[in-house]
Structures are given as structure tokens and as C-alpha cells.
N, C-alpha and C positions, 0 to 999 in steps of 0.2 A: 590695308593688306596685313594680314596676321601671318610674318612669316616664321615667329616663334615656333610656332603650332607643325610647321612644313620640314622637321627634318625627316632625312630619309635613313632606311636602316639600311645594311650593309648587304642584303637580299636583293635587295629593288632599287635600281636605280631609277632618280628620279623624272617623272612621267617626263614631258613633253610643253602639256600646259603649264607646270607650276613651273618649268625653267623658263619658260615665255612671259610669267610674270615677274618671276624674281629680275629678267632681262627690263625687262618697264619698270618695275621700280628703281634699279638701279639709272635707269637714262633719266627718271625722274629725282634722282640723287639722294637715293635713300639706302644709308648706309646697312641698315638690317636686311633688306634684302641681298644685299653684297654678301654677307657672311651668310644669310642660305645659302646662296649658290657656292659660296664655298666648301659650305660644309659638305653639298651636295653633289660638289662635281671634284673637288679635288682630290680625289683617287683615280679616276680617270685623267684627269688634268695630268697628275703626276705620272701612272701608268705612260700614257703618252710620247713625253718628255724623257722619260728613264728610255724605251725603247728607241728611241733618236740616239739620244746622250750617250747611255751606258755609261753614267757616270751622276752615283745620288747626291752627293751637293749641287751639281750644277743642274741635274732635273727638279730640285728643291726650287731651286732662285728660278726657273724659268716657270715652276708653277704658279713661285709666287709675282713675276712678272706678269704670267697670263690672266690673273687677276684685277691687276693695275691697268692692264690693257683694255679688257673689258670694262671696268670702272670708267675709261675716259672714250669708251666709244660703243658703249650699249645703246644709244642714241643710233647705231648706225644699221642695228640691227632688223631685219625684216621677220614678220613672226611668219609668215608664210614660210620659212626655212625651217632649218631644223636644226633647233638652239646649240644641243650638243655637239652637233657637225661644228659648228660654229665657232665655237669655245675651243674643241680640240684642232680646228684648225689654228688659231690663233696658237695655240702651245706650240703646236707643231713647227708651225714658220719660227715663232722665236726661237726654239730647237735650235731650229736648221742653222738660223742665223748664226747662234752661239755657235756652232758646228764647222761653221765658214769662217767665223772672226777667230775662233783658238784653234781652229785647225789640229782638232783631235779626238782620234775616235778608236782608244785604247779600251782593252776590257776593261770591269769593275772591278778593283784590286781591294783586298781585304779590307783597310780600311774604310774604304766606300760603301764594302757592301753592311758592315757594322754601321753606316752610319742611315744606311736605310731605313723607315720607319717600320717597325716590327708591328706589320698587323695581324702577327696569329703570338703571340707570348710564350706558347707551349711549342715553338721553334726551335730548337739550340743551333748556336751560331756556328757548330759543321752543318748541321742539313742548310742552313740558308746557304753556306760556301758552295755546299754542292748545286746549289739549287741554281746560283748565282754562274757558278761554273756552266752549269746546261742551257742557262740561260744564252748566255754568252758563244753557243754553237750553232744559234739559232741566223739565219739574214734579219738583217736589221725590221724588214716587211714582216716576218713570220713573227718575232719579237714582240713587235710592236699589238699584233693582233692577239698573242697569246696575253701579254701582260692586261690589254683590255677588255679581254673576255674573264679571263679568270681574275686579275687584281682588281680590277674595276668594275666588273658586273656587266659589260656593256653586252647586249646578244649585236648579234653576228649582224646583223642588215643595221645596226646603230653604227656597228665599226664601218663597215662599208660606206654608211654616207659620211663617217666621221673624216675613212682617206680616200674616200672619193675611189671607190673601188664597187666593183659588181659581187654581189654576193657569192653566186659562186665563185669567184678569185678569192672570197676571203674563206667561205669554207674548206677552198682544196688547200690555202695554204696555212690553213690552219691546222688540216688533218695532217699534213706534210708536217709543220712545226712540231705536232707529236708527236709524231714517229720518229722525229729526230730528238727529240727527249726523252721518251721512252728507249732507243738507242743507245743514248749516251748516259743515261743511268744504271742500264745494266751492265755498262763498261763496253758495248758489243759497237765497233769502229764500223764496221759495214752496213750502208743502208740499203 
């Protein structure tokens, strides 16, 4: 398996079969394929994890838990699913877990959000404040779907089998999460 060869660009998330292999090599314990799928799924992973969390250190550690998790039970996987479902639910419960054990679900405060990983450079750290700010007026559901669609590439019927949701629930609340950003960026309080 040549998973060298298998990274993906920040356009295309990757397909379906090659995360169904990278998932077989890793049950068959092959560490390169681990690091594809890393490469390839943790923006999503992360995305995920941040819209639970609201909180970048600890959406950090639980991506890189959901790594570890998969690592010791890729074995358990069924390729008839659907990989990435699979993956982000794993992030997701660890989330939750984290979420239930510290019992905290405070916005992302300055520090936090400087310590996010800067995937656009040409950002200055007020527009990610503000960005973080709107973020943050969003339900944790709308959240979760925007950060995966736009931070992670994922389209819409991916997110939906990701949280187990019907597409349209995830497109009305998506167009919803808009308009509540689009809102609170122009400063305008009524929706």
C-alpha cells in the first residue's frame, strides 16, 4: 500500500475508499497508514472536537486521542460504513466524554483561540477574535456543522452521516448558522 503517494489537498477531502484502506492498514498495524489518515482527516477530526469543546487545547488532545482510538480499534471497523462517519463519531463521544468529566462548556477565550492552529496566515488575530466571537453565538449543532463544512471541507450529506442527522436538518441548520453570522457580524442583534 503506497500511502505516501495518498495525501490529500485542503479542497478535497478525502474519498471514501482510500480512508477504507488507510482503516485496513492500520488494523493490520501499519503505522504509515495511520499518519495518512491523519494527515487526511484531522481537520475534520479537529473541526468536530472544537464544536463540542469550544475550547482549542482540549479539541487538540481529543483529536489526538481520536487517533489513538482508532489506532487500537480499526480492527473493528466495517467497510460497508462509512469511514469518516466513523472517525468523527469517535471524536465526537471522546468530546462528549471530556465534556461530562470537566464539566465545562465556557466560550473560547483569547488565549485559546491564539492557540488554535492558524490555517489561513494572512488572518490577523482580531479577525480570528471576531471570528471566534461569532462563532461562539452559534448552538453548539449549528457550530459543529459550520466548522465541518467550511474548516474541514466536509459537504453536507458527509456531515449528516458524520452526526447521524438527515440532510436536510443539516442544511436548514446550516443556512440558520448563517444567518446567525452573517447577524452578528454586522453587529445587527435581531434575527
Amino acid at each position: 500500500m503506497q500511502v505516501g503517494t495518498a495525501k490529500r489537498t485542503e479542497d478535497h477531502p478525502p474519498d471514501r475508499a482510500r480512508l477504507e484502506e488507510y482503516l485496513s492498514g492500520i488494523a493490520a498495524g501499519d503505522r504509515e497508514a495511520l499518519g495518512a489518515l491523519y494527515e487526511a482527516a484531522r481537520g475534520a477530526v479537529y473541526a468536530a472536537a472544537l464544536g463540542v469543546l469550544r475550547n482549542a487545547p482540549d479539541a487538540q488532545d481529543v483529536t489526538q486521542d481520536t487517533f489513538v482510538r482508532v489506532w487500537e480499534c480499526a480492527g473493528s471497523y466495517r467497510p460497508q460504513g462509512a469511514p469518516m462517519a466513523w472517525i468523527l463519531t469517535i471524536a465526537r463521544n471522546l468530546a462528549l466524554m471530556r465534556l461530562r468529566r470537566e464539566s465545562r462548556t465556557q466560550p473560547l477565550s483569547q488565549p485559546e483561540r491564539e492557540a488554535a492552529p492558524d490555517r489561513d496566515p494572512g488572518l490577523e488575530a482580531e479577525d480570528r477574535a471576531v471570528l471566534a466571537g461569532a462563532l461562539n453565538a452559534l448552538a453548539d449543532e449549528e457550530r459543529q456543522i459550520v466548522l465541518l463544512h467550511a474548516a474541514a471541507g466536509l459537504k453536507h450529506r458527509e456531515i449528516g452521516r458524520a452526526l447521524d442527522m438527515p440532510l436536510g436538518t443539516v442544511l436548514s441548520k446550516y443556512r440558520r448558522a448563517l444567518k446567525k453570522l452573517r447577524t452578528h457580524l454586522e453587529g445587527d442583534d435581531a434575527l
